[in-house]
C-alpha positions, 0 to 999 in steps of 0.5 A: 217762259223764257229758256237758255240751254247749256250743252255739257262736255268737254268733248264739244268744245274740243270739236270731237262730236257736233252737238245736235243735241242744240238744234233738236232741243231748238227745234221742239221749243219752238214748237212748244212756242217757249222763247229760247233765249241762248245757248252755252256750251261748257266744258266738264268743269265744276266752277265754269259750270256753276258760272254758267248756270249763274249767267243763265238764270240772269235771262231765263227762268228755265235751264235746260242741261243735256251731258255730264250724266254719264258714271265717270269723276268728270260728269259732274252736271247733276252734282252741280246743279243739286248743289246749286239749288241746295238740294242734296242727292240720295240713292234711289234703290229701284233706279239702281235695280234698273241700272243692273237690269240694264247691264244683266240683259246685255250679259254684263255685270255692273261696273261699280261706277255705274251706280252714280247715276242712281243717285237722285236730287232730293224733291226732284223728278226723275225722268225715266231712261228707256235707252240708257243708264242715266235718268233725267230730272226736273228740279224747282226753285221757287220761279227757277227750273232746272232740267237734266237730260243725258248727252246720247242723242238717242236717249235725249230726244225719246226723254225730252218727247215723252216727259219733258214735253208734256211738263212744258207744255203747262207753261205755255200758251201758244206755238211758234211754227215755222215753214222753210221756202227753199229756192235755187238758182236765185241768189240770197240778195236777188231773192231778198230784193224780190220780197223786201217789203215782206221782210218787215212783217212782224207775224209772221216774220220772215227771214232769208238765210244762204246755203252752199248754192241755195237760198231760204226763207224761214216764215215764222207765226206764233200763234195760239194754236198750230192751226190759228199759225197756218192761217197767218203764214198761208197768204204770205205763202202764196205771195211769196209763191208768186213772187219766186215763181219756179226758184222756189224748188220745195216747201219745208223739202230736205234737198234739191234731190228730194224734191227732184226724185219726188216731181219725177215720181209724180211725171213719170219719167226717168233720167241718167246721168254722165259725170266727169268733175262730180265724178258720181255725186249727181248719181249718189245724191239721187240714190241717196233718196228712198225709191229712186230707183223708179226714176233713176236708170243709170250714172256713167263717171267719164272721167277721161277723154277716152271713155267720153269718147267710146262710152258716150260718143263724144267726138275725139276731135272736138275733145281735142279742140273745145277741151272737156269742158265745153258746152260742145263736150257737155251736149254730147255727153248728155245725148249719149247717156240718155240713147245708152240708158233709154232714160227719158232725160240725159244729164251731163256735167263737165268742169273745172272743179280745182283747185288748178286748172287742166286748160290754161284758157279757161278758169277753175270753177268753170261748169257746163251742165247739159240736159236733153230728152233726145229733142231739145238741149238745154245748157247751163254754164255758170262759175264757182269759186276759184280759191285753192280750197274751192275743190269740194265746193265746186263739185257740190255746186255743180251736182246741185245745179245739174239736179236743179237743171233737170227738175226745171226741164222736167216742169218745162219751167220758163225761166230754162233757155232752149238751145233747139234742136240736140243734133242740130246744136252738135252738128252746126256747132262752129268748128272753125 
């Protein structure tokens, strides 16, 4: 079976709503193992929407369709995909009973548009609406299908998992499966060049991908069955694993967060951090994830020089000298929070996120990261971007990295350099 989705709406083109309808849809057909072939997005227009149905049965034997479902002159995808199979539509009246119940448990009457969506292509299935007013429909043609799900996330996925999913599954043989190696501090390329020859496997296939700060590789199996795919991806798993060694930060993981929070779970130990440009994204992004708080003791935002100073400790006159981002500024910042909070580790972050610079000596995108257990530090300076839009960026990146830098301590990993001795560093740092 060969697939092509259209999503319906006026709306996305114009960039009002993202279409997560596309990625969910993508997601569960690969599963399924049934080869998505395209994508379209097309407005609420009948002539761009017939053309779009014509170009799509050139290449797929199966369209799926999501919005345009809804009570209003402009939903028009059922209409036209009725008429493209030259079936007419008929009133259903239990689907409209459905409807009026729909509206009567909420308190509402009906408005009298609503009765559209009862309206049902003839020799169709009508797929069932838990969640909203309007159902979905499988519609066939001799070796064509059309399926019809409503636009509303929370009404699509339910219908797609409970109806859709066992009428594909008759059509399919085989699965594809697919699991996400996700790395940080190695860049796309240095990660390419590491697994290269990997590259050109053909099952299972992978395949590198960027995001913001981070690198991915996708290993893809088609297989027969779910468990004849993990036989397949398994080896090259472990070879990969071997290869990326400590880069590698989680297996299918959700974010360098998560998969931080889980390691430090699992140690048993805890961490505070002190933020000036991340101004408490390091914190945010930790107590973002469920059961944080066993981990996580406190976040201090000490933004400027003076609460760097009473707050944490930080020396006023290697401020002065060093400026607030130094490595000098970013050790003592990391100490000071960890003898505040009694926090097993202290984490610091101090930067030039942009888009202009405070310190004409030194660049916008400048970073210093500082992470100690009240014995070692270990430092991290590294450069983001320098365009005048870089502000956002830089202060994702930054709070990524410092994560990152902690994890890594925590694992004692050997790709972490030592700087010794936290109090030594601070009181034999050149002062000259």
């Amino acid at each position: 079976m060969k697939c092509e989705l259209i999503s319906v709406g006026t709306e996305i083109l114009l960039g009002d709503i993202l279409n997560t309808n596309a990625r969910f849809l993508s997601k569960e057909l690969a599963a399924l193992g049934i080869s998505l072939m395209y994508q379209t997005t097309v407005g609420d227009n009948e002539g761009r929407l017939k053309s779009a149905l014509d170009t799509a049965f050139t290449r797929a034997d199966t369209v799926i369709l999501t919005g345009g479902l809804g009570p209003t002159p402009d939903d028009l995808t059922k209409e036209v995909c009725a008429a493209y199979f030259g079936k007419r539509l008929f009133m259903r009246e239990d689907i409209l009973e459905e409807i009026r119940a729909y509206f009567s448990a909420k308190g509402l009457p009906m408005p009298e548009s609503n009765s559209k969506q009862a309206l049902v292509p003839e020799d169709s299935t009508v797929l069932p609406n838990k969640n909203g007013t309007a159902p979905g429909f499988i519609m066939e043609s001799g070796d064509k299908k059309i399926i019809i799900l409503p636009g509303p996330p929370r009404e699509m996925e339910p219908m797609f998992r409970e109806c859709v999913v066992p009428y594909l599954k008759k059509f399919s043989c085989s699965v594809i499966k697919s699991h996400t190696v996700r790395t940080f501090g190695i860049g796309e390329s240095a990660m390419s060049e590491r697994v290269s020859d990997l590259l050109e496997s053909e099952n299972p296939t992978v395949a590198p991908y960027a995001k913001d700060g981070e690198a991915l590789l996708r290993i893809t199996a088609k297989a027969e069955s779910e468990e004849e795919a993990d036989r397949l991806i398994s080896p090259l798993l472990e070879d990969i694993r071997a290869r990326l060694g400590c880069y590698i930060y989680g297996i299918d993981a959700q974010s360098i967060e998560e998969a931080t929070v889980s390691l430090m779970k699992e140690k048993g130990v805890t961490a505070a951090f002190a933020e000036s440009c991340t101004a408490g994204l390091c914190a945010k992004r930790i107590t973002d994830i469920s059961g944080a708080s066993q981990v996580f003791h406190c976040g201090i935002v000490s933004y400027s020089n003076e609460i760097k100073s009473k707050l944490l400790g930080v020396s006023s006159e290697d401020l002065a000298h060093f400026g607030a981002v130094s490595d000098i500024v970013a050790a003592q910042m990391a100490l000071g929070v960890k003898n505040i909070s009694g926090a097993d580790y202290g984490v610091a972050v101090t930067g030039m996120a942009g888009p202009t610079s405070d310190d004409p000596e030194k660049e916008v995108g400048l970073i210093y990261i500082a992470v100690t257990d009240g014995e070692s530090l270990y430092l991290k300076e590294f450069h983001g971007r320098k365009n005048g839009s870089c502000r956002d960026y830089n202060r994702f990146v930054s709070a990524s990295n410092a994560i990152n830098q902690l994890r890594l301590t925590v694992i004692n990993s050997p790709e972490l350099r030592s700087e010794g001795n936290i109090k030594e560093f601070i009181n034999s740092y050149p002062r000259n």
